[in-house]
C-alpha positions as a Markdown table, in Angstrom:
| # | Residue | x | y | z |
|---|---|---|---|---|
| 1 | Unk | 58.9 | 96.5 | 227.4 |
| 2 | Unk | 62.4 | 95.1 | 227.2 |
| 3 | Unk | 65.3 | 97.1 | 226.0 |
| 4 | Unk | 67.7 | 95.8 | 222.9 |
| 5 | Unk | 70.7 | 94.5 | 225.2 |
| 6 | Unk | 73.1 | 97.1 | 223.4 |
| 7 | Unk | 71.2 | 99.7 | 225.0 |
| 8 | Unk | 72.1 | 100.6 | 228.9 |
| 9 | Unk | 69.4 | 102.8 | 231.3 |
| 10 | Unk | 70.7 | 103.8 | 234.7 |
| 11 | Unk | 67.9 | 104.6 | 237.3 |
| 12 | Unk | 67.4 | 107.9 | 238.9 |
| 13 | Unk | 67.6 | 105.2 | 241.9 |
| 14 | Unk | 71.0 | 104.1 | 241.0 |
| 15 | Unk | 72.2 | 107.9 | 240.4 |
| 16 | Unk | 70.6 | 108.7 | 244.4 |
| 17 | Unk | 72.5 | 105.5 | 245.4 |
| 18 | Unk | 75.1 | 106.0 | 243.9 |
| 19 | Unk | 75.4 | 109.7 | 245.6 |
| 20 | Unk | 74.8 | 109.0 | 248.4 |
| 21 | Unk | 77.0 | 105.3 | 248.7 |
| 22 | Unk | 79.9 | 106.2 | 246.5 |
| 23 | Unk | 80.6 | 110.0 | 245.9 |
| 24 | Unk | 78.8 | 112.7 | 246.3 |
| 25 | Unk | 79.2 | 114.2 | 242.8 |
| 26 | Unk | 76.6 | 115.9 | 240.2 |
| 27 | Unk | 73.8 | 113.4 | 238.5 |
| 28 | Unk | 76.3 | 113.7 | 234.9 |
| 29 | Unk | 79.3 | 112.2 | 236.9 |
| 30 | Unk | 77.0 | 109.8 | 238.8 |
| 31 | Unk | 75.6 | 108.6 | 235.3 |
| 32 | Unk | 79.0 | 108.6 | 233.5 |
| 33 | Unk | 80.2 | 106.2 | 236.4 |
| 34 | Unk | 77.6 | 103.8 | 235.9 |
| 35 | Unk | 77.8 | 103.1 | 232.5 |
| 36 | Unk | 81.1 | 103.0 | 231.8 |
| 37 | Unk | 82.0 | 100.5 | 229.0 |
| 38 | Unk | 83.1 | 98.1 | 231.5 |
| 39 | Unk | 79.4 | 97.9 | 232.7 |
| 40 | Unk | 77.7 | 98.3 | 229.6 |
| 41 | Unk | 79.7 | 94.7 | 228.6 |
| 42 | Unk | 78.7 | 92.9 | 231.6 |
| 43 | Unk | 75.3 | 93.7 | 231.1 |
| 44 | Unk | 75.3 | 92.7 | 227.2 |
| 45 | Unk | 76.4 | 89.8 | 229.1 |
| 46 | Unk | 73.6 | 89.2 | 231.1 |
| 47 | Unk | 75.8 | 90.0 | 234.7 |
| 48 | Unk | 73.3 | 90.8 | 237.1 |
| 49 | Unk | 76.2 | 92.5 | 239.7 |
| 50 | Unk | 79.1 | 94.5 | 238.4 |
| 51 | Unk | 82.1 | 95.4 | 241.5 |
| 52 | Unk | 83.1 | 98.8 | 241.1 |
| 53 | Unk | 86.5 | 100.0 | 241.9 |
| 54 | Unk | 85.2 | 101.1 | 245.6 |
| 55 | Unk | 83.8 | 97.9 | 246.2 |
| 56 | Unk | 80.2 | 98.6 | 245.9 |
| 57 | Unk | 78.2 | 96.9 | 243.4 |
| 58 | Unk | 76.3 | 97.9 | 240.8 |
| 59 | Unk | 72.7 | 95.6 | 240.0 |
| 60 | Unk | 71.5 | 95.3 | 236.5 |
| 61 | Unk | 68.5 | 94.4 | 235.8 |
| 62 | Unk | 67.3 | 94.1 | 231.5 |
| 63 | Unk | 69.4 | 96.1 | 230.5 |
| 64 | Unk | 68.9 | 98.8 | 233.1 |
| 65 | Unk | 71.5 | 99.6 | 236.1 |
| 66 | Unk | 68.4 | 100.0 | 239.0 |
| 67 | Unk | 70.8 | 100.5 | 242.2 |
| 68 | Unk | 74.2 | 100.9 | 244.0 |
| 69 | Unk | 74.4 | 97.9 | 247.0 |
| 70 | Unk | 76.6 | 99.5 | 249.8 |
| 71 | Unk | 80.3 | 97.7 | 250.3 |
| 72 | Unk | 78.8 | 95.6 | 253.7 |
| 73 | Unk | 75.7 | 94.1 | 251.2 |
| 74 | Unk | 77.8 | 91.5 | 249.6 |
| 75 | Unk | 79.8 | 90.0 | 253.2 |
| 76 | Unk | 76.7 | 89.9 | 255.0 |
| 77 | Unk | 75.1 | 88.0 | 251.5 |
| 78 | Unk | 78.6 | 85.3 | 251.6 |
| 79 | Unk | 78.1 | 85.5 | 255.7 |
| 80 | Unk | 74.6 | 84.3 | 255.9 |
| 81 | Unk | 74.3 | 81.7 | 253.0 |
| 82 | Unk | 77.8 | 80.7 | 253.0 |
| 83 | Unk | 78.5 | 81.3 | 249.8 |
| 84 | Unk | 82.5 | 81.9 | 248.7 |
| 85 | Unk | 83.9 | 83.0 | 245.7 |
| 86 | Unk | 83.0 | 79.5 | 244.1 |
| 87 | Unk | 79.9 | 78.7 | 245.6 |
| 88 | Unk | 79.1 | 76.1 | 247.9 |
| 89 | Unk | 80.7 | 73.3 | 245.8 |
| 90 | Unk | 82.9 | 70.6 | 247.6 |
């Protein structure tokens, strides 16, 4: 069942990843840190990735924040499709 978009999970997944990626700090702090107001926004939005201050992302999926992607994910992502900031436009 889908969640109304005003309403943001975070994963036991995400609070491991998070853990273990980002700081190693209780589950409460790990949860506090992924829903922040800042991410709760992005995903009314729809955002699938939110950057965090560290450079890791967050990945949102309905509503629900399901993992932490370490800081390398994202350049090897741009590396091997080529992608920059504005996409592969001319």
């Amino acid at each position: 069942p889908r969640r109304p978009p005003e309403m943001l999970t975070v994963s036991h997944h995400a609070i491991q990843r998070y853990q273990e990626r980002v700081a190693n700090v209780p589950e409460d702090q790990s949860r506090a840190a992924l829903s922040t107001r800042a991410i709760q926004i992005a995903a009314k939005f729809g955002a699938r990735f939110v950057r965090l201050g560290t450079g890791h992302r967050v990945a949102i999926s309905d509503s629900v924040v399901v993992t932490v992607l370490p800081i390398e994910h994202f350049k090897k992502q741009v590396n091997r499709h080529g992608l920059g900031r504005f996409g592969n436009a001319p």
